[in-house]
DRENVOLO-904214 format. One record per residue (C-alpha): x, z, y. Coordinates in steps of 0.2 Angstrom, whole numbers, plus 5000, padded with zeros to 4 digits. Layout:
BEGIN
 east   up north
    X    Z     Y
...
//
This chain:
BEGIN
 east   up north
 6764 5049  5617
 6754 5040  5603
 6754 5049  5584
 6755 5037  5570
 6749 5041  5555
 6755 5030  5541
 6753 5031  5521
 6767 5031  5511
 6768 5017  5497
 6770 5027  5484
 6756 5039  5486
 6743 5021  5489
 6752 5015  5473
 6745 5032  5465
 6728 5028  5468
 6728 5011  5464
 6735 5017  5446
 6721 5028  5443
 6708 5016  5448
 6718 5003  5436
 6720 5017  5423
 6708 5016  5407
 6713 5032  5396
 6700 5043  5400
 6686 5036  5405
 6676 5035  5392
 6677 5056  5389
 6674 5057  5407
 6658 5046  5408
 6650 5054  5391
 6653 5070  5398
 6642 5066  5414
 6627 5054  5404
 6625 5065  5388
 6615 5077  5394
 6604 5064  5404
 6602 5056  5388
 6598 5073  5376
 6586 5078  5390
 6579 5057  5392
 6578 5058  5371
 6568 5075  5373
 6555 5070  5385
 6555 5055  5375
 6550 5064  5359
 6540 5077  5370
 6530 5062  5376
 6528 5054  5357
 6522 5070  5352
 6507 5074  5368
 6501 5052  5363
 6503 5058  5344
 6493 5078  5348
 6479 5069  5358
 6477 5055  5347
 6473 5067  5331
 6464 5078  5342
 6452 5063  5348
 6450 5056  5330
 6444 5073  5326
 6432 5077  5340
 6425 5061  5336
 6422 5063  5317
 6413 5081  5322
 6402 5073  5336
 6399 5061  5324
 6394 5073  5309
 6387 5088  5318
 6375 5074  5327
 6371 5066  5310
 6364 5083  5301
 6356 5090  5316
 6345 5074  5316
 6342 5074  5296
 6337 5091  5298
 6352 5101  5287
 6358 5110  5303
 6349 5120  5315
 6350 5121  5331
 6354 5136  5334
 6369 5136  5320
 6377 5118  5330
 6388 5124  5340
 6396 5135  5330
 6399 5123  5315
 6406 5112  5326
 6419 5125  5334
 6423 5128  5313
 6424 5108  5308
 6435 5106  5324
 6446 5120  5319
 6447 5116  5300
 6451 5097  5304
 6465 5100  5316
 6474 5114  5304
 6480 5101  5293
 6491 5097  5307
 6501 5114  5310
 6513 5110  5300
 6517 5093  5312
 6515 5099  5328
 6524 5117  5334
 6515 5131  5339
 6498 5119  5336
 6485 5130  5347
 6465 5123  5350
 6451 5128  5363
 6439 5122  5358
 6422 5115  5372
 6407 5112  5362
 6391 5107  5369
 6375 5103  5360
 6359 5098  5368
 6339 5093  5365
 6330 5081  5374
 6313 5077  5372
 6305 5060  5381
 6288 5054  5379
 6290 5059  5359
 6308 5053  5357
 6320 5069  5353
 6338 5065  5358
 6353 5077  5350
 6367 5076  5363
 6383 5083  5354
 6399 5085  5366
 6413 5090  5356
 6431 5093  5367
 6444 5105  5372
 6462 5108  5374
 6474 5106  5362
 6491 5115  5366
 6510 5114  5358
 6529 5120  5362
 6538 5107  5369
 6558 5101  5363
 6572 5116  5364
 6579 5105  5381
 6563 5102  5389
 6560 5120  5389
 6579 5122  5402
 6567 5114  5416
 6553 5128  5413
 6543 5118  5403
 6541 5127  5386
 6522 5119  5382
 6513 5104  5386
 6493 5102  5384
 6482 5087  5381
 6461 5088  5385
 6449 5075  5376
 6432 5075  5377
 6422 5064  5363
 6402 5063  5361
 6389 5057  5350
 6370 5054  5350
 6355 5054  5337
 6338 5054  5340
 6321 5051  5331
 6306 5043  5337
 6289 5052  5332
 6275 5039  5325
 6260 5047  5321
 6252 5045  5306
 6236 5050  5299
 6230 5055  5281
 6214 5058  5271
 6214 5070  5256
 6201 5071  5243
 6200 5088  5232
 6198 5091  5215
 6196 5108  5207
 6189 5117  5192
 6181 5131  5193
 6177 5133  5175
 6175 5149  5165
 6192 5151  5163
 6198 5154  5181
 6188 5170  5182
 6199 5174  5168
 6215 5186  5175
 6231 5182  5174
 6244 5192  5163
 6253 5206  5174
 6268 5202  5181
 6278 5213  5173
 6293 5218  5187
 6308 5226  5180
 6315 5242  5187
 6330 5232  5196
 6314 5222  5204
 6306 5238  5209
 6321 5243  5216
 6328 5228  5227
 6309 5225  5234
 6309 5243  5241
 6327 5244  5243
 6330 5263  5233
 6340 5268  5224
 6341 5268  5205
 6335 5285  5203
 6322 5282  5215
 6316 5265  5206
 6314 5277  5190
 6302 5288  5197
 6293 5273  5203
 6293 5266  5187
 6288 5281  5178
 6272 5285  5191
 6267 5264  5187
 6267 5270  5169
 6257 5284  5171
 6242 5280  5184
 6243 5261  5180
 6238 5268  5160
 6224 5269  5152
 6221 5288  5154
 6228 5286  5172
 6223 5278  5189
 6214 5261  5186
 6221 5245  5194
 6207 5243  5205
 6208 5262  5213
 6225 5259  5217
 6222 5242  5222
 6209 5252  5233
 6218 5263  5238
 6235 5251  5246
 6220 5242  5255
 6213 5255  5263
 6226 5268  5268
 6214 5280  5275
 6215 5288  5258
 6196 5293  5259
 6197 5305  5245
 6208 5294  5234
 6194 5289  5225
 6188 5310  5217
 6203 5317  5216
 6197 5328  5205
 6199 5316  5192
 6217 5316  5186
 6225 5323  5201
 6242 5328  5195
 6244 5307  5190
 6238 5301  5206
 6247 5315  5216
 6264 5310  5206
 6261 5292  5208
 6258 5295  5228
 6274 5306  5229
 6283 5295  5217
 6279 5279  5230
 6284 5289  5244
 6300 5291  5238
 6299 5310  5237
 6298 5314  5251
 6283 5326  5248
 6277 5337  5236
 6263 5334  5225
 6255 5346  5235
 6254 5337  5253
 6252 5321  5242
 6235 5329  5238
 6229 5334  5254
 6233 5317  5260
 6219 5313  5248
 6208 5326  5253
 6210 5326  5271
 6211 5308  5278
 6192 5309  5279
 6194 5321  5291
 6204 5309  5301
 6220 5318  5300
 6235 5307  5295
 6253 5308  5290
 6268 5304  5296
 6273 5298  5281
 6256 5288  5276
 6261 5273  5283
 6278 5271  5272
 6269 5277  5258
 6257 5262  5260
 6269 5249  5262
 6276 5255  5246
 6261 5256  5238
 6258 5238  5244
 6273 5230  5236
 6272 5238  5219
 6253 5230  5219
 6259 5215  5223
 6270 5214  5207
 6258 5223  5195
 6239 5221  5200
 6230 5206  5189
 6223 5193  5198
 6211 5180  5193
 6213 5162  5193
 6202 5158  5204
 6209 5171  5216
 6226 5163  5217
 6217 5146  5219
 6210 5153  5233
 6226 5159  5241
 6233 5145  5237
 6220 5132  5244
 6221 5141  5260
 6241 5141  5261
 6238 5119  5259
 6226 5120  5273
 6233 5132  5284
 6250 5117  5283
 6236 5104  5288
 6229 5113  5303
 6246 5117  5311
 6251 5099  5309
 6236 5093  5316
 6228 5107  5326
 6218 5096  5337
 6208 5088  5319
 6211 5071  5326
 6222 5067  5310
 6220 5075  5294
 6200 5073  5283
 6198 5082  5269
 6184 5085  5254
 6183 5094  5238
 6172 5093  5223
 6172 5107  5210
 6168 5102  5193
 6167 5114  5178
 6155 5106  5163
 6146 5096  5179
 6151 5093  5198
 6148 5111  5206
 6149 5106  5222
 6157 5095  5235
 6160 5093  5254
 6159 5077  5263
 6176 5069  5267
 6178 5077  5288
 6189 5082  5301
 6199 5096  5297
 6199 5107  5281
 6184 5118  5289
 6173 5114  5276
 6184 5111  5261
 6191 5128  5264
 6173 5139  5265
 6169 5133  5248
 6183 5138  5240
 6182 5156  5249
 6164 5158  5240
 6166 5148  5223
 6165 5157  5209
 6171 5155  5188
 6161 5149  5176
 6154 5133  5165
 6164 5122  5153
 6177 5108  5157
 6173 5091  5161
 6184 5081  5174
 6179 5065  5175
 6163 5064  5188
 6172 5076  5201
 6190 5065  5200
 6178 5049  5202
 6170 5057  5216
 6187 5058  5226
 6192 5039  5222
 6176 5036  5226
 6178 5043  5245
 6198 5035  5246
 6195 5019  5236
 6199 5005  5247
 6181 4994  5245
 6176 5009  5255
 6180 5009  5273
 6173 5022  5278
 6189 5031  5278
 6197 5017  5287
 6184 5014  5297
 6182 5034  5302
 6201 5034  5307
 6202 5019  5315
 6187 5024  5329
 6196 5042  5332
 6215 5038  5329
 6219 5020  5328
 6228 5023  5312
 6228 5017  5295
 6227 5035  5284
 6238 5038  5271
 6228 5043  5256
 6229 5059  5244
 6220 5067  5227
 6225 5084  5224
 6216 5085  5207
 6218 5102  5199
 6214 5112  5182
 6218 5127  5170
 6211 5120  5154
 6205 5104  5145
 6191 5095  5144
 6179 5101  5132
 6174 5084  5126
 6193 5070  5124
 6181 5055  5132
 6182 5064  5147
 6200 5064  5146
 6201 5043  5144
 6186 5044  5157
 6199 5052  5169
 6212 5041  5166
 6206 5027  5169
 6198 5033  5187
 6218 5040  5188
 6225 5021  5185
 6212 5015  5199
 6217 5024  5211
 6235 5023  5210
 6235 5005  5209
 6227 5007  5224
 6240 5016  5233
 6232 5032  5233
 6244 5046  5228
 6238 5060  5216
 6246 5078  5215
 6240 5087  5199
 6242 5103  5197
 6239 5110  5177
 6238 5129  5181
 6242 5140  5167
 6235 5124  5155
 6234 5121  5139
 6245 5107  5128
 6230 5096  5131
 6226 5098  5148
 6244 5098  5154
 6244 5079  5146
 6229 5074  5153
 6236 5080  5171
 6255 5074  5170
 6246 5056  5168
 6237 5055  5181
 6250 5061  5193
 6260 5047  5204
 6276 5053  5200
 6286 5069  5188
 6288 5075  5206
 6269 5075  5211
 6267 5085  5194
 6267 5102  5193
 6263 5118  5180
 6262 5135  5188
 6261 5150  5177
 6258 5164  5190
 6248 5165  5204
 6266 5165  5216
 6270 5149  5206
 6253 5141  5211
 6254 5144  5229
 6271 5139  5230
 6265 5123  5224
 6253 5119  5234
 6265 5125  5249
 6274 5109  5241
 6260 5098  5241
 6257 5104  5258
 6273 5099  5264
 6271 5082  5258
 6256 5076  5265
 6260 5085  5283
 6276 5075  5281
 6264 5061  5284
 6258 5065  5300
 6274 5064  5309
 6286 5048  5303
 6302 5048  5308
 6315 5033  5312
 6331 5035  5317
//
């Protein structure tokens, strides 16, 4: 027998009243969409704030290439130091942004390379990393509680190295008053102290051993002078001879470290061959107090001072394919002079043996070097052109301590001065320790206040033709960006 299953009206009149029933359905459909919206609106913001994080975080990789590229290539950042500075810009840039983004954390990837092609040096800067923040409270319910974002920015700078060439013409006086000596520098104790790194009471017992062998009844200049140069203390120079001041000036120097007994027998015994342990701190010291308080002569610091120039002109051109040099020394007449050649050879064995003396008269010697660089004479030119295919750059260094002992020299000078500016040639003048009038005469004829200088002290001196140095090496090598 056949069951039959049949619906009663009233129950298919109960459905259809709840499908035709609208109290409720609102509740019912915001209870089910609101959290797909919350959680839509979070990735949304999630999403809004990766673009926002990687945008800030490209900008900024891109201003640092940029910069670290840019000072590396000028020259006011090493190498060494690039990567470093970069990994500090980076960081310093994005900590503006804390505050916007939470939990804001950067790793940093910084790269930073030299190439060097067929004379062109290239500075590769890759500046990137990974850049990290907490994502929305309801992202975080899926196991998602940071999101991350990588960028990658570079930057390129690079020179091209032109050659150049230059030709410099020396002039220098060697007059009577550069075999005067220069005053003593006169070192405080806190100078004492710093160069040999004591301490204060230390420094006094230094200072107090200068005052006594650097006297008059104690150890003269040049003994101890003697005596730093040639630290096998051969008999200190008859140690008979006030031996309790030179004993106390050896101990004193040596930090105490030894009685004035053993600093005696270093004195007597190093003839024997015998040595120290401490002799080799004790000259050292010995060296860096000379070095502030022994005279030294005019001509002496010229001499260092020439050979600090030339030793810049030979490392920038070792090969002497680029750089001729000459020099005439003048005191009341032209001294001397060595023909404009290759190299500083020449130039710098006559100032090695020159000596002091004479009267002051400037203008045959500074004619002589415009006569050498003065364009109607090609021989410069014509000399450059056959070895290096280049037009030289031209340079006077023209250099005195006094004046002129007679002024028509000094119009005489000045007018040979005008010349050879007008002419492109470049003058570098040096007044060393100079008189009112002297200084005048020099400030004139240089090219520039910046190609004028007026050393005092023999350091001063050297440290300006270190300058001069620089500036016409800086020749040799041109750069273009």
């Amino acid at each position: 027998m056949k069951k039959i299953f049949k619906t009663k009206a009233s129950e298919l009149r109960g459905f259809t009243a709840l499908k035709d029933c609208k109290r409720g359905n609102f509740a019912m459909m915001a209870a089910i969409l609101t959290p797909v919206l919350l959680l839509g609106a979070s990735m949304s913001l999630d999403v809004v704030n990766m673009a926002a994080m990687k945008g800030r975080m490209q900008a900024a990789s891109d201003s640092v290439s940029l910069a670290v590229a840019t000072r590396i290539n000028k020259g006011t950042l090493d190498m060494a130091d690039a990567e470093e500075f970069a990994k500090k810009l980076l960081l310093a840039q994005m900590e503006s942004d804390t505050s916007r983004f939470t939990n804001l954390s950067i790793t940093p990837q910084i790269s930073v390379t030299k190439v060097v092609d067929n004379g062109v040096t290239t500075y590769n800067v890759s500046i990137g990393g990974t850049a990290t923040q907490d994502t929305t409270p309801l992202a975080s319910i899926f196991g998602k509680d940071t999101m991350s974002v990588s960028i990658l920015s570079g930057a390129t700078a690079g020179t091209e190295e032109i050659q150049g060439a230059l030709s410099l013409g020396l002039v220098v006086d060697v007059s009577g008053s550069m075999g005067w000596q220069l005053p003593n520098s006169q070192a405080s104790q806190a100078d004492i102290q710093s160069a040999l790194g004591i301490t204060s009471n230390q420094a006094t017992k230094v200072t107090n051993a200068i005052t006594k062998v650097m006297g008059t009844d104690g150890l003269a200049s040049w003994q101890v002078k003697w005596i730093a140069e040639n630290y096998s203390w051969h008999d200190c120079q008859g140690m008979s001879t006030n031996a309790t001041a030179k004993a106390y000036f050896l101990n004193s120097l040596n930090l105490g470290s030894m009685n004035n007994g053993k600093a005696k027998q270093i004195c007597r015994r190093a003839s024997l061959g015998s040595r120290f342990s401490d002799q080799e701190t004790l000259a050292e010291n010995i060296r860096t107090v000379i070095s502030y308080y022994q005279p030294t002569k005019k001509i002496e610091a010229l001499q260092d001072a020439a050979a600090a120039l030339f030793a810049q002109l030979n490392s920038a051109d070792p090969t002497q394919t680029y750089v001729r040099t000459g020099l005439s020394a003048y005191s009341s007449y032209i001294r001397g002079t060595t023909n404009m050649e290759w190299g500083t050879s020449s130039a710098g064995s006559y100032i090695d043996g020159m000596y002091a003396s004479g009267g002051t008269a400037s203008t045959k010697s500074v004619k002589w070097a415009y006569d050498q660089l003065k364009n109607s004479n090609a021989a410069e030119y014509n000399a450059h052109m056959a070895k290096n295919g280049q037009n030289p750059d031209k340079f006077m260094l023209f250099m005195t301590d006094g004046s002129n002992n007679r002024s028509s020299d000094d119009t005489a000078t000045k007018a040979i001065c005008d010349n050879a500016k007008n002419e492109g040639i470049r003058i570098f003048a040096v007044a060393f320790a100079a008189p009112t009038r002297g200084q005048q005469l020099l400030e004139y004829c240089a090219s520039s206040s910046d190609d004028y200088f007026e050393p005092e002290t023999a350091n001063e001196l050297v440290a300006a033709f270190e300058k001069i140095g620089k500036s016409t090496a800086n020749t040799l090598t041109r750069l273009t960006n």
